[in-house]
Backbone bond lengths (Angstrom), bond angles and torsions (degrees), N, CA, C in turn:
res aa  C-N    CA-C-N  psi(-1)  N-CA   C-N-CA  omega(-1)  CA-C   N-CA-C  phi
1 X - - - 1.464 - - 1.527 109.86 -
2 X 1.372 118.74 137.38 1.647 136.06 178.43 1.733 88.13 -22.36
3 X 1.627 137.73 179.49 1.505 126.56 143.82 1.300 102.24 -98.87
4 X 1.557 129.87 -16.74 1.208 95.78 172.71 1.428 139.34 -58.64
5 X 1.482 107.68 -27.98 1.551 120.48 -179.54 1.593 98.22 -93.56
6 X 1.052 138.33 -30.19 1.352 124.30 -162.81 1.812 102.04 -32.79
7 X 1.212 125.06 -69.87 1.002 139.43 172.37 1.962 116.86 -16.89
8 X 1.346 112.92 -71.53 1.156 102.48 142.44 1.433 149.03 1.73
9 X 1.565 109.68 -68.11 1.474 124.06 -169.36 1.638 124.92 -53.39
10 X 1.862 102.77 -25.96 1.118 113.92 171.74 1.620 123.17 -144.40
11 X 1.026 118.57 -5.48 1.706 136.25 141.29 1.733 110.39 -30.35
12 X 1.509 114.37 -37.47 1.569 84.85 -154.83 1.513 111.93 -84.52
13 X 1.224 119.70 144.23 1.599 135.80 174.06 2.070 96.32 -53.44
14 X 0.940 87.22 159.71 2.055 102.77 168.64 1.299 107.62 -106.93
15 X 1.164 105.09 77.96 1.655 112.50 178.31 1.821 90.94 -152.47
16 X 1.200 86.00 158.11 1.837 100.51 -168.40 1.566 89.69 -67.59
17 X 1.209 122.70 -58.84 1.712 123.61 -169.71 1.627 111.99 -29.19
18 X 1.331 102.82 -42.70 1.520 102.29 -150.45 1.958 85.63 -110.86
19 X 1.089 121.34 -32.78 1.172 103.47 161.96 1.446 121.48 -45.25
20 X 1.544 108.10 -52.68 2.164 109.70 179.83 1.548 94.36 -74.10
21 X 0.969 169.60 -63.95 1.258 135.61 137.52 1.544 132.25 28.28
22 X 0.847 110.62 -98.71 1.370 131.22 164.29 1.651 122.23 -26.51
23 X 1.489 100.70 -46.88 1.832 127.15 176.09 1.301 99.32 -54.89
24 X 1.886 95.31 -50.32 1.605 96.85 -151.50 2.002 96.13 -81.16
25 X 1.626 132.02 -2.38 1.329 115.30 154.12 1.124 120.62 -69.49
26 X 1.231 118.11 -30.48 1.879 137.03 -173.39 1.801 89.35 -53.99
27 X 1.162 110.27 -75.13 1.519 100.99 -162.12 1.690 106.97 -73.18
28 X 1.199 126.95 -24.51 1.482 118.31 179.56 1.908 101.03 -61.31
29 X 1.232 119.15 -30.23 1.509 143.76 -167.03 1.342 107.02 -51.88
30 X 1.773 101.61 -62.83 1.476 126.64 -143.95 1.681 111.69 -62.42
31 X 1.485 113.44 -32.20 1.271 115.28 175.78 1.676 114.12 -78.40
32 X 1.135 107.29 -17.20 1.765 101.66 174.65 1.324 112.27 -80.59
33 X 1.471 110.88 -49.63 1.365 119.90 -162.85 1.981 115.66 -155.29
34 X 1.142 83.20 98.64 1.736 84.18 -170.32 1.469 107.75 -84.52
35 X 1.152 150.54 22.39 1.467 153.72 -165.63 2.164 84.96 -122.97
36 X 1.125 97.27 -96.77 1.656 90.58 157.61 1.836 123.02 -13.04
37 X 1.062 117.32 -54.65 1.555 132.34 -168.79 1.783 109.17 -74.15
38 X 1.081 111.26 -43.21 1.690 128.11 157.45 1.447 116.17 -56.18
39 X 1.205 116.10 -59.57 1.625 104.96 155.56 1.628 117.62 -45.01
40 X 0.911 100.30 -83.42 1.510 102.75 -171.71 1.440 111.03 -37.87
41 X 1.645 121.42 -41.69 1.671 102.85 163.70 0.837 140.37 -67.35
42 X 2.008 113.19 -22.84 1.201 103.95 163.62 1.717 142.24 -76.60
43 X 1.481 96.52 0.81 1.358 117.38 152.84 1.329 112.94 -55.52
44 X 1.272 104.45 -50.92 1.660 113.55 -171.59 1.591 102.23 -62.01
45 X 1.584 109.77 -36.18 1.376 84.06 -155.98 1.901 107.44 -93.10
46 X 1.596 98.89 1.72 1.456 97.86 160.28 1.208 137.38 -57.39
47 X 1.597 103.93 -68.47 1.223 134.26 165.28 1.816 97.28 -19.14
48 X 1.357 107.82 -81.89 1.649 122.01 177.84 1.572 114.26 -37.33
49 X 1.393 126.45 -59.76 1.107 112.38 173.19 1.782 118.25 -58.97
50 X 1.343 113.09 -36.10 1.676 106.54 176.47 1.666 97.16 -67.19
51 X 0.739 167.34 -14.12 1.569 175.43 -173.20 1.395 113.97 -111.01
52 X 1.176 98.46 -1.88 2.151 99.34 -175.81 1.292 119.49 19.31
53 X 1.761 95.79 57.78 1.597 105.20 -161.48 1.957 81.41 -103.53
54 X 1.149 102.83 117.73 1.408 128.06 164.05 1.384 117.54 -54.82
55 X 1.783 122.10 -34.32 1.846 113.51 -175.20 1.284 74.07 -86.89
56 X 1.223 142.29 -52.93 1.515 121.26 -149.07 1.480 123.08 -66.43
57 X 1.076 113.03 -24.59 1.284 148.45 -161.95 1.661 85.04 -68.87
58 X 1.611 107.38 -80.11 1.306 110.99 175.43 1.815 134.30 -49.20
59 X 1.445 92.34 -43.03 1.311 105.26 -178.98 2.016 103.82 -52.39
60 X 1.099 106.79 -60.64 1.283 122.38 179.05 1.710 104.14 -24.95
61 X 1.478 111.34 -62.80 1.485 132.52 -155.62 1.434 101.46 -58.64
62 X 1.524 110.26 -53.69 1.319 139.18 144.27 1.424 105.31 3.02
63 X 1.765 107.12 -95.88 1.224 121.42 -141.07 1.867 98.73 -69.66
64 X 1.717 121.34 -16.48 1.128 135.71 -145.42 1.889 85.20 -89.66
65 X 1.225 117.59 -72.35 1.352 109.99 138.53 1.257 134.02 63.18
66 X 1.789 73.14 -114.09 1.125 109.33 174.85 1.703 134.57 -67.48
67 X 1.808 100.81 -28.83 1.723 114.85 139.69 1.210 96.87 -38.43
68 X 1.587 130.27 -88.23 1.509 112.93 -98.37 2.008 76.26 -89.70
69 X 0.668 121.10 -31.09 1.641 123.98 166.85 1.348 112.44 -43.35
70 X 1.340 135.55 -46.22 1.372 126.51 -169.26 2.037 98.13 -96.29
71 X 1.109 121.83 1.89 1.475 133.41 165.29 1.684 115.41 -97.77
72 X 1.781 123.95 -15.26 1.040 120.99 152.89 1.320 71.78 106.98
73 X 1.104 153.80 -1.21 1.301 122.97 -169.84 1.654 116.51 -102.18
74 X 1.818 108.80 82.34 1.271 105.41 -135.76 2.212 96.21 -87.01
75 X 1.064 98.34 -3.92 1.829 99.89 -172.20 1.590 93.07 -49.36
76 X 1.574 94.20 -66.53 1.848 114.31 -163.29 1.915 100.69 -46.74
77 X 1.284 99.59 -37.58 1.258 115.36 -162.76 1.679 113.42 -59.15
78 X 1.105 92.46 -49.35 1.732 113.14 175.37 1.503 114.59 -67.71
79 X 1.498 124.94 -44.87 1.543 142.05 154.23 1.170 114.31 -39.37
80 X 1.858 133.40 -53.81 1.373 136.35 159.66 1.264 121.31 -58.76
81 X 1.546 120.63 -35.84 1.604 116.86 -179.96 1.845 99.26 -71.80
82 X 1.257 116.52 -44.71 1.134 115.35 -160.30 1.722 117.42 -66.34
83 X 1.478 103.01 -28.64 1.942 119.78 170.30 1.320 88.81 -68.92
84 X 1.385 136.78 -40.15 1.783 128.39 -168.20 1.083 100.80 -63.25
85 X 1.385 135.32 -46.43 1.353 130.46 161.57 1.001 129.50 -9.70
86 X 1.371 97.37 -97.60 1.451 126.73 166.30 1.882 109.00 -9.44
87 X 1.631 104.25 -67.55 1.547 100.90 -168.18 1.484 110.21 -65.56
88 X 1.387 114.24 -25.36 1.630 113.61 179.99 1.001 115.35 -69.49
89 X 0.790 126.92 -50.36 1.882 151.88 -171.06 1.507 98.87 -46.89
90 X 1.280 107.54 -63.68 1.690 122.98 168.78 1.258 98.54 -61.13
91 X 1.288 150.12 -29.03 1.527 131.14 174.94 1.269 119.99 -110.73
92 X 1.826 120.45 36.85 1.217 134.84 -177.42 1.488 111.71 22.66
93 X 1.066 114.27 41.94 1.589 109.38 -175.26 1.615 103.86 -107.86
94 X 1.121 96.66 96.45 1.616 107.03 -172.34 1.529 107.01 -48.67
95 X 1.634 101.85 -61.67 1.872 109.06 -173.84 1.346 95.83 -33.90
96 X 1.486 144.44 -64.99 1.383 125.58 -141.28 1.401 97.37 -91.83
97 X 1.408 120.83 -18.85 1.916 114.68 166.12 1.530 98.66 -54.84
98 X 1.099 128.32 -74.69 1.288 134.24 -154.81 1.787 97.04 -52.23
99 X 1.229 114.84 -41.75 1.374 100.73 -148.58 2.123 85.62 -83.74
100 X 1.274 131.96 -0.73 1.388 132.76 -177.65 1.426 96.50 -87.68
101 X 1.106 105.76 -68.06 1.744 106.35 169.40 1.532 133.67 0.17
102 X 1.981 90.08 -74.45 1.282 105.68 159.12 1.491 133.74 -69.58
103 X 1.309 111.91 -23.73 1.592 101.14 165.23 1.784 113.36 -69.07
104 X 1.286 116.26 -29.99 1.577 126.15 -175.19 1.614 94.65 -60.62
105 X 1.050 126.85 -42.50 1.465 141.83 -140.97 1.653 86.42 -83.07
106 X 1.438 115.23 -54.82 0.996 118.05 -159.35 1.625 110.92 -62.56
107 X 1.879 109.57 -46.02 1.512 117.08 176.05 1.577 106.83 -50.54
108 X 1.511 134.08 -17.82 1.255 118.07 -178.07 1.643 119.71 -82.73
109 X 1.072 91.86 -32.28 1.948 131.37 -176.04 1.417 82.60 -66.22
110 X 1.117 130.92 -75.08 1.641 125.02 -166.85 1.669 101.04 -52.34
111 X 1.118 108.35 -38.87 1.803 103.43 -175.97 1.336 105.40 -91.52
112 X 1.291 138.84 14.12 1.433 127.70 142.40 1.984 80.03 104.25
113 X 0.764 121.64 -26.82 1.758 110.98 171.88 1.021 125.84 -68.44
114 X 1.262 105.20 83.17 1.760 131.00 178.38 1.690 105.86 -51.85
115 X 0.814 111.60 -72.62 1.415 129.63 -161.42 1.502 100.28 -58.79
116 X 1.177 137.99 -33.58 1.346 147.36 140.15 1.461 109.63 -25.99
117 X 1.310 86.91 -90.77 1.907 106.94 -175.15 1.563 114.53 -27.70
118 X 1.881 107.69 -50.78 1.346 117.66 173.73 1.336 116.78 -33.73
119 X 1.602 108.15 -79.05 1.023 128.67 165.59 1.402 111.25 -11.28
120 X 1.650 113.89 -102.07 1.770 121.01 166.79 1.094 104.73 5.44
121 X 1.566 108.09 -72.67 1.528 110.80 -144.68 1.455 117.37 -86.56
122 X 1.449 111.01 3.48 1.611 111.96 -175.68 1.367 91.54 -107.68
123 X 1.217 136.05 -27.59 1.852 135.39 136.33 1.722 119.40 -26.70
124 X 1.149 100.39 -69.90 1.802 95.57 162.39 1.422 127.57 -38.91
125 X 1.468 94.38 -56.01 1.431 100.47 -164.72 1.801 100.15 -68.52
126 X 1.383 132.55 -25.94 1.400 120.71 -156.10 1.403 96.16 -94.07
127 X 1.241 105.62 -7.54 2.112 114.91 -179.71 1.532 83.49 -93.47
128 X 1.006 117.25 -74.08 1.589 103.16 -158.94 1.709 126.49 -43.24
129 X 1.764 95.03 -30.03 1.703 113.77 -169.25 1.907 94.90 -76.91
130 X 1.777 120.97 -16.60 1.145 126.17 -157.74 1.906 96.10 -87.98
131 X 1.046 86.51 -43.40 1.964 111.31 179.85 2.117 114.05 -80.44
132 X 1.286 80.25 2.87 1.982 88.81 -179.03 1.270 123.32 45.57
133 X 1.254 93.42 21.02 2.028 113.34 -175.37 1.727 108.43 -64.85
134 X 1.665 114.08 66.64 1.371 90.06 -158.37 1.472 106.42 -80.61
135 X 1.311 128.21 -27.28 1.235 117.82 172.80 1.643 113.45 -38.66
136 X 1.319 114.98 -73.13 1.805 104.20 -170.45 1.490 101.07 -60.81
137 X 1.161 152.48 -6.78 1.511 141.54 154.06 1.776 98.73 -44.53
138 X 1.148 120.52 -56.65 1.351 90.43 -172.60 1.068 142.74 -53.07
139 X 1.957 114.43 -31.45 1.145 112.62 147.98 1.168 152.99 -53.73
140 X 1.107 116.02 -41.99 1.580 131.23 158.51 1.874 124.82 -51.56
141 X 1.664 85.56 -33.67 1.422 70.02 179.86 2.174 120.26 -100.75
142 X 1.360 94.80 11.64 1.487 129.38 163.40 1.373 107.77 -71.77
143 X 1.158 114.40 -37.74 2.156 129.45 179.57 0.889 83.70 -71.27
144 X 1.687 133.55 -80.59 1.283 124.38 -163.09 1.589 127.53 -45.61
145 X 1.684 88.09 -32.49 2.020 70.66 177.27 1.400 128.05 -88.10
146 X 1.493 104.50 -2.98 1.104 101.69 -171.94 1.502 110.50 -88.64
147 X 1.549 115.95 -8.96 1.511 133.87 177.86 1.604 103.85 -43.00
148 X 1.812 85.63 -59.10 1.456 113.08 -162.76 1.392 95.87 -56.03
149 X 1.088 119.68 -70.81 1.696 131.77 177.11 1.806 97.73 -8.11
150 X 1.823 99.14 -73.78 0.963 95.89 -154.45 1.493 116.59 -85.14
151 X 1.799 116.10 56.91 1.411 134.86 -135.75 1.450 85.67 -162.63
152 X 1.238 100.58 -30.81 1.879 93.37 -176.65 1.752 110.29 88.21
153 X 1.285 106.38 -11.87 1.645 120.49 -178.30 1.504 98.79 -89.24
154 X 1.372 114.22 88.63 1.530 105.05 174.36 1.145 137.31 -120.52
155 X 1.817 109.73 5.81 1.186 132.88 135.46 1.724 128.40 -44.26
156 X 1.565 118.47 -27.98 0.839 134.61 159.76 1.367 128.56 -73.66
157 X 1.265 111.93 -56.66 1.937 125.17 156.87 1.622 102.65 -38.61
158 X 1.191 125.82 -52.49 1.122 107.42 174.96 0.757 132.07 -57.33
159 X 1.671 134.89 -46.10 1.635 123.44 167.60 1.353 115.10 -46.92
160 X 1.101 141.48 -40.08 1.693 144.99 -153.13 2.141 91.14 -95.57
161 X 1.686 121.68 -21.07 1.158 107.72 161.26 1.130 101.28 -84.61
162 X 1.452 160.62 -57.36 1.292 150.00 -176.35 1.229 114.97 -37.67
163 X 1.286 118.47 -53.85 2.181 119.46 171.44 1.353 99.83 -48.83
164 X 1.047 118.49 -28.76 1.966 113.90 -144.03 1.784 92.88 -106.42
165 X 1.505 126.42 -3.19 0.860 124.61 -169.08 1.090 111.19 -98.69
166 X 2.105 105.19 -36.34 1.348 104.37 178.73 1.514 125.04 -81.62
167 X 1.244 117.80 -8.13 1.214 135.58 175.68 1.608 117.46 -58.73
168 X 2.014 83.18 -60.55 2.092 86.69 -166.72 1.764 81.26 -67.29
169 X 1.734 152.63 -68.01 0.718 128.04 -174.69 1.759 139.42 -23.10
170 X 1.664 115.59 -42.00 0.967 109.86 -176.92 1.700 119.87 -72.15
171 X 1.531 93.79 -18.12 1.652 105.48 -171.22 1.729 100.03 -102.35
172 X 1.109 115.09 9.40 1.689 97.70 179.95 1.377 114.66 48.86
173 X 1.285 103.82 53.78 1.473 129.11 160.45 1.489 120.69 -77.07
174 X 1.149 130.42 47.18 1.203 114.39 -168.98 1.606 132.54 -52.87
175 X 1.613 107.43 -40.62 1.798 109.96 -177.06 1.559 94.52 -67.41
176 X 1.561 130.60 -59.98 1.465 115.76 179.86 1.521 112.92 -49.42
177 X 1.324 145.20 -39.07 1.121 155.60 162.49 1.683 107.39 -26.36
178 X 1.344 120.77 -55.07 1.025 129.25 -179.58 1.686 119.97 -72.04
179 X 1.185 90.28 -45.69 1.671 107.75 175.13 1.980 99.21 -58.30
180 X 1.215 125.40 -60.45 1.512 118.96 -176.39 1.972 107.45 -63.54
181 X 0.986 86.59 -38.34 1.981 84.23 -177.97 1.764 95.01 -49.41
182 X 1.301 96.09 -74.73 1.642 107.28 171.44 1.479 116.66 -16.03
183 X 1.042 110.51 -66.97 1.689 126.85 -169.56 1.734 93.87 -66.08
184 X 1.403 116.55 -46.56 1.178 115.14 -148.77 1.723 99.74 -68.38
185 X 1.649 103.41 -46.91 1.777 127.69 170.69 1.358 102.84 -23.92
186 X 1.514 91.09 -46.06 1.922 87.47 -158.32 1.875 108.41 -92.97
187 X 1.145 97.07 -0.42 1.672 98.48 167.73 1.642 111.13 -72.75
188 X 1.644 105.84 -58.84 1.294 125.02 -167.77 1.266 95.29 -62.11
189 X 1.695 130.77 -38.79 1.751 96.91 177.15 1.098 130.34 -93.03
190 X 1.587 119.08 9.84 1.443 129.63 158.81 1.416 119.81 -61.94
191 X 1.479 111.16 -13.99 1.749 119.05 -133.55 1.871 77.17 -130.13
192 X 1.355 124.47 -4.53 1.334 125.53 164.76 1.986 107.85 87.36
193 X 1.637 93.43 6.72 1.478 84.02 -173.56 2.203 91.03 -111.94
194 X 1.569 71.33 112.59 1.782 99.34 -174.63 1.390 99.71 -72.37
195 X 1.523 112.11 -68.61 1.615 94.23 -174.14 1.537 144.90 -83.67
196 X 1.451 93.71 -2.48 1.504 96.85 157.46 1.886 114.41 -84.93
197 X 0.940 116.03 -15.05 1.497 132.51 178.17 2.199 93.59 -61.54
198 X 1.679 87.71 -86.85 1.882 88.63 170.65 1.520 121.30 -27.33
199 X 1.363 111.91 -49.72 1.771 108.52 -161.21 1.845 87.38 -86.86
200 X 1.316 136.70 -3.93 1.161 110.42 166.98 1.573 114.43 -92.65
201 X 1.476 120.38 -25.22 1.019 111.88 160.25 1.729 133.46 -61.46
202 X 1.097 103.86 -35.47 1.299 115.12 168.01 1.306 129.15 -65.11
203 X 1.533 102.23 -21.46 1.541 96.01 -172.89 2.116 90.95 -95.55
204 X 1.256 112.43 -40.81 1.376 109.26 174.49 1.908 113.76 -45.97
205 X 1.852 122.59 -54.53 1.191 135.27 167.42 1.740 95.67 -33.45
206 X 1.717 127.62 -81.57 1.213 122.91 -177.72 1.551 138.94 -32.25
207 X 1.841 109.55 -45.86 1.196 110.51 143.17 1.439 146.10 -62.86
208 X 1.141 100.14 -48.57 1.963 92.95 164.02 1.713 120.53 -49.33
209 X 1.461 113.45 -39.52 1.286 101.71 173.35 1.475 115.16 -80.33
210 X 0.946 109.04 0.58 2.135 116.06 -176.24 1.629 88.70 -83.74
211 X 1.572 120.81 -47.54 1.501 115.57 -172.71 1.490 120.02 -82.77
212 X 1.077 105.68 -16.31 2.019 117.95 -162.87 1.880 111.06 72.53
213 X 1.247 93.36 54.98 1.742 119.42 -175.89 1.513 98.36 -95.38
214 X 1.317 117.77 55.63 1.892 131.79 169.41 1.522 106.27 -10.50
215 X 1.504 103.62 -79.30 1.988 113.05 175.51 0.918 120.64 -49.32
216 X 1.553 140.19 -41.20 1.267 155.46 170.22 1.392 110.47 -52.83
217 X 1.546 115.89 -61.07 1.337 122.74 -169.70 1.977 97.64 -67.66
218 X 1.464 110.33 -44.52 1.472 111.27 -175.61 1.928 105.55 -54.18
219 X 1.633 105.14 -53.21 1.444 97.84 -171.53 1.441 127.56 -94.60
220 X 1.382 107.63 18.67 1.643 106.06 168.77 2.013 101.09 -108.44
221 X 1.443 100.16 -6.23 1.327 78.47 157.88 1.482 132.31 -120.97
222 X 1.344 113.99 13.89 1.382 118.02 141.43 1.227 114.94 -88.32
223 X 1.239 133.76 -20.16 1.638 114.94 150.79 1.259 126.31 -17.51
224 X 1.959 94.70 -77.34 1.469 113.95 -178.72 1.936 111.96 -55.35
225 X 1.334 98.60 -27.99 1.903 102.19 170.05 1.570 114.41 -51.68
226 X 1.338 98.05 -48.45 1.373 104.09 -175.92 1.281 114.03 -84.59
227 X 1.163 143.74 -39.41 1.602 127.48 167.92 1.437 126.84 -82.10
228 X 1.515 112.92 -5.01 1.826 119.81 148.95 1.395 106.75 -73.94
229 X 1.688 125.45 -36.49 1.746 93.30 166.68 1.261 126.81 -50.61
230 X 1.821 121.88 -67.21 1.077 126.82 139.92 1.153 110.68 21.07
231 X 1.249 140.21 -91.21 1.176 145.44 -138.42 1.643 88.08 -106.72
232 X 1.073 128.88 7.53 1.735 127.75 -179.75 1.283 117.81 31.91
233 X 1.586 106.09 51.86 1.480 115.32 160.13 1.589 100.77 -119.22
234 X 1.622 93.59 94.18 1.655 116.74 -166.81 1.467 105.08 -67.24
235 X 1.424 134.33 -59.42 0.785 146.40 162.34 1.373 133.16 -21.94
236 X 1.197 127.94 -59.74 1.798 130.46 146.45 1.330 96.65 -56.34
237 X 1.400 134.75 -46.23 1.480 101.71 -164.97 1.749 104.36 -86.14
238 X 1.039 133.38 1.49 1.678 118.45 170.05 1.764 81.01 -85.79
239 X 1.253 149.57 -32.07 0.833 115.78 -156.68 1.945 120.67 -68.69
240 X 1.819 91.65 -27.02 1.467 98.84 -176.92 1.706 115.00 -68.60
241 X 1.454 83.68 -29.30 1.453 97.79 -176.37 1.890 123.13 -64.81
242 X 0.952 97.86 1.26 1.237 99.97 -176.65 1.836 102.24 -133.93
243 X 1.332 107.24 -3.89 1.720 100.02 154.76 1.371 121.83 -88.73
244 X 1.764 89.17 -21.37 1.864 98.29 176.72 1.537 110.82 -72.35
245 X 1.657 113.32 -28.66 1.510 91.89 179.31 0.825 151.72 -47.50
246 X 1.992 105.62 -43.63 1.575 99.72 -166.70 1.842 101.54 -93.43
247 X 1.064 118.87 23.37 1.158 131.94 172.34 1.612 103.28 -83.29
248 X 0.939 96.64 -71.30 1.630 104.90 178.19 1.379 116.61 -37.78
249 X 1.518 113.76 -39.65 1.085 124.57 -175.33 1.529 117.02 -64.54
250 X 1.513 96.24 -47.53 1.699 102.54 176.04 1.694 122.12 -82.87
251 X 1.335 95.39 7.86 1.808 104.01 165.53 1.664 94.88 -83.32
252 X 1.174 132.44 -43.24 1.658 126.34 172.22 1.804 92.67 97.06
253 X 1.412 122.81 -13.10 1.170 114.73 -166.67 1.496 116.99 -98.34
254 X 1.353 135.53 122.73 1.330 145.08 -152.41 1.619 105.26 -67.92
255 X 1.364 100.61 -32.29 1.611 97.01 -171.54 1.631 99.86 -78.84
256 X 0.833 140.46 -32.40 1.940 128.59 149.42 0.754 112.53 -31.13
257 X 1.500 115.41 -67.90 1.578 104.66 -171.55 1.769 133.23 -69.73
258 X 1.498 87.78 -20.60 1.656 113.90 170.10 1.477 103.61 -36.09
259 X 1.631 110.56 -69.67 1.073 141.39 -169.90 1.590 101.84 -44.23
260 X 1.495 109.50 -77.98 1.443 117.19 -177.93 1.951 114.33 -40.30
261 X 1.351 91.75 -44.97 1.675 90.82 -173.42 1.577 94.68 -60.71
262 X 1.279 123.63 -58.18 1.740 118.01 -169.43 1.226 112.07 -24.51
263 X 1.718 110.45 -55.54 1.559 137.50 -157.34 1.582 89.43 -65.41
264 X 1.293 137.41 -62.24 1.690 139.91 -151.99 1.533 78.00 -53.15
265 X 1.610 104.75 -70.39 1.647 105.93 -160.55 1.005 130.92 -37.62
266 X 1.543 113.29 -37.20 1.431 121.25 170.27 1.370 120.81 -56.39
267 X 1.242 112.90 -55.57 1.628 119.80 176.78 1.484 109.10 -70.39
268 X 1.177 148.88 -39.06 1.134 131.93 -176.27 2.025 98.53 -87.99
269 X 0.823 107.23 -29.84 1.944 91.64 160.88 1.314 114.22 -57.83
270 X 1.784 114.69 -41.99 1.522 112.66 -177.07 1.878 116.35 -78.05
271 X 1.506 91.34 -0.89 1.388 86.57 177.99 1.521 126.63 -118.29
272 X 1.684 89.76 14.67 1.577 107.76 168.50 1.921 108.99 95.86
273 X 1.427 106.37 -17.11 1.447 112.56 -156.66 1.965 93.12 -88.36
274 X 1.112 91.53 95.64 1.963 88.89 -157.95 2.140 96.62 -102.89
275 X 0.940 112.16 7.16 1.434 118.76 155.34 1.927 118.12 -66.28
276 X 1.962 99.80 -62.13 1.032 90.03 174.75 1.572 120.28 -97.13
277 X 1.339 115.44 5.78 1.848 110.80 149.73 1.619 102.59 -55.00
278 X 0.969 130.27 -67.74 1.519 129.00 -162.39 0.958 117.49 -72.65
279 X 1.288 118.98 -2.73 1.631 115.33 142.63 0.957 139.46 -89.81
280 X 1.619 118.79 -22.60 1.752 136.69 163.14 1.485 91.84 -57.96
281 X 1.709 126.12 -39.95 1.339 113.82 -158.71 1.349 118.74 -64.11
282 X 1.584 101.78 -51.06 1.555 125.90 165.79 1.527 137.92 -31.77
283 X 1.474 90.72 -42.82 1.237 110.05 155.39 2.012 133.95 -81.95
284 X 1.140 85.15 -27.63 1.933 93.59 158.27 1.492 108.00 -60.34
285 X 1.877 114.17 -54.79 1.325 111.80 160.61 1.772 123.23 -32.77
286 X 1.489 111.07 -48.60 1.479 91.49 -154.81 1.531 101.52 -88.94
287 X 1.002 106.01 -8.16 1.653 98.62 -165.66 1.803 107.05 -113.01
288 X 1.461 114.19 10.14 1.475 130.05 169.29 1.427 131.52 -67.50
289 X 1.877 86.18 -28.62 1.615 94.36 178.27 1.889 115.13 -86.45
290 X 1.431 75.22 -0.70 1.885 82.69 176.57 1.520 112.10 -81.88
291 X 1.142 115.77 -26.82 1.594 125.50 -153.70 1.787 86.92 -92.24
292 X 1.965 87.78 149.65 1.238 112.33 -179.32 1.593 92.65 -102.99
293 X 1.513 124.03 -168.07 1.550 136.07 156.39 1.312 117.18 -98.52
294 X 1.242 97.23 118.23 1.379 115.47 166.80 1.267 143.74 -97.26
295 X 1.695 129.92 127.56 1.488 115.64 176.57 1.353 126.78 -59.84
296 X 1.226 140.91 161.99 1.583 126.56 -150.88 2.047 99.05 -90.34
297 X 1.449 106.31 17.34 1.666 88.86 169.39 1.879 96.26 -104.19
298 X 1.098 95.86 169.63 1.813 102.77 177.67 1.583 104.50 -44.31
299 X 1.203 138.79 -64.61 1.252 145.47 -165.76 1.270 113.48 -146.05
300 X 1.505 108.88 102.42 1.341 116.40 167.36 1.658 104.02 -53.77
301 X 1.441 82.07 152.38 2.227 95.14 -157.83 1.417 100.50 -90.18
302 X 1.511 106.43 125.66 2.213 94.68 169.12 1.631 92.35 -113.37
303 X 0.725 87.94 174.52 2.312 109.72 -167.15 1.408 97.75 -137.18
């Protein structure tokens, strides 16, 4: 187990306080180390059953989830969100409906079931808008556009990035901030408008490196890689392409690098040099079978 939490695992008192406590290490946990993070919920979800504490109960189911979701293992995944239900539903507590919603939304989105995901996520959003949760609205409604995006409807994505813009703005959201510019970039150059597309990427690229936003800083500048090929000004774009690497590299995650290898290939196919295309390609090969599906912002958001 992590050492920061070790401590945790059997420290906590049976009192609701230190149980939501406790939740709230579970999810700070889950992205370092989810083997570790399962312990610690199932602490949580003791504690809760000796307490026939109903949020915990749920929260737990929740956070479990949210494992078997970030392991791909989306059946179990959908079975745990769907018991989370259940306890919220019974505790009219919209915030934690909305915020289940959107993780459900998200397991469909990873499996390419749009029309699913939609669904979910316009469920979130009408729980969350019910619970005045406007902060997590921004996320959710960032899912939604990128649905649309990946719907080809991106006249539509844009409204749901415009809500989601004014939101992370009003709250000094900066990493969601980046994530909607992003999303938003990639509407406007579907929609043929290039230079408002660039200055949103650029201005998102500027903030992530102002915050130390790793993914952000990695994917707004293979963005800009990929729409300077486009426009076959090779040259700026190997240049991004090779600040995006070792970025990519230190995300550890294949679908970055997926991305980046595509981008080399492209430009060195467009530049005739078809030795080292077919080796950028090769390498899209090896590291493809690693990659999950993704919505077109850096990280679709779970709650």
């Amino acid at each position: 187990m992590h050492e920061k939490y070790r401590r945790y695992a059997n420290a906590t008192a049976a009192d609701t306080p230190s149980i939501n406590r406790l939740l709230d290490y579970c999810y700070d946990l889950l992205p370092l180390d989810g083997d570790s993070a399962l312990r610690l919920i199932d602490r949580a979800a003791q504690l809760s059953q000796q307490l026939q504490y109903a949020f915990g109960k749920g929260r737990t189911v929740t956070l479990r989830g949210m494992v078997y979701s970030d392991r791909g293992q989306y059946d179990s995944a959908i079975l745990l969100y769907e018991q989370a239900l259940s306890y919220f539903q019974a505790l009219r507590n919209d915030l934690e409906i909305g915020k289940v919603y959107n993780n459900l939304g998200n397991v469909y989105h990873f499996q390419e079931m749009l029309q699913e995901a939609m669904a979910l996520y316009l469920q979130s959003a009408a729980a969350l808008e019910r619970a005045s949760a406007s902060h997590y609205l921004a996320a959710i409604y960032t899912n939604i556009a990128n649905v649309f995006q990946s719907l080809k409807q991106y006249e539509k994505g844009l409204t749901y990035t415009d809500k989601a813009e004014a939101i992370a703005r009003r709250y000094g959201d900066s990493e969601r901030l980046v994530n909607v510019l992003i999303s938003r970039s990639v509407g406007q150059h579907n929609l043929h408008q290039a230079a408002a597309s660039y200055q949103s990427t650029l201005e998102a690229m500027r903030l992530s490196d102002r915050i130390g936003y790793l993914i952000g800083s990695q994917v707004t500048r293979q963005n800009l890689a990929d729409d300077l090929t486009g426009r076959q000004q090779y040259d700026s774009a190997l240049y991004y392409l090779q600040a995006a690497a070792p970025l990519a590299r230190r995300t550890g995650d294949p679908y970055y690098l997926s991305g980046l290898y595509m981008t080399y290939a492209r430009v060195y196919a467009d530049l005739h040099q078809h030795t080292l295309a077919r080796d950028y390609a090769l390498k899209v090969i090896a590291v493809s079978k690693h990659c999950d599906t993704r919505a077109t912002s850096p990280v679709p958001t779970t709650c």
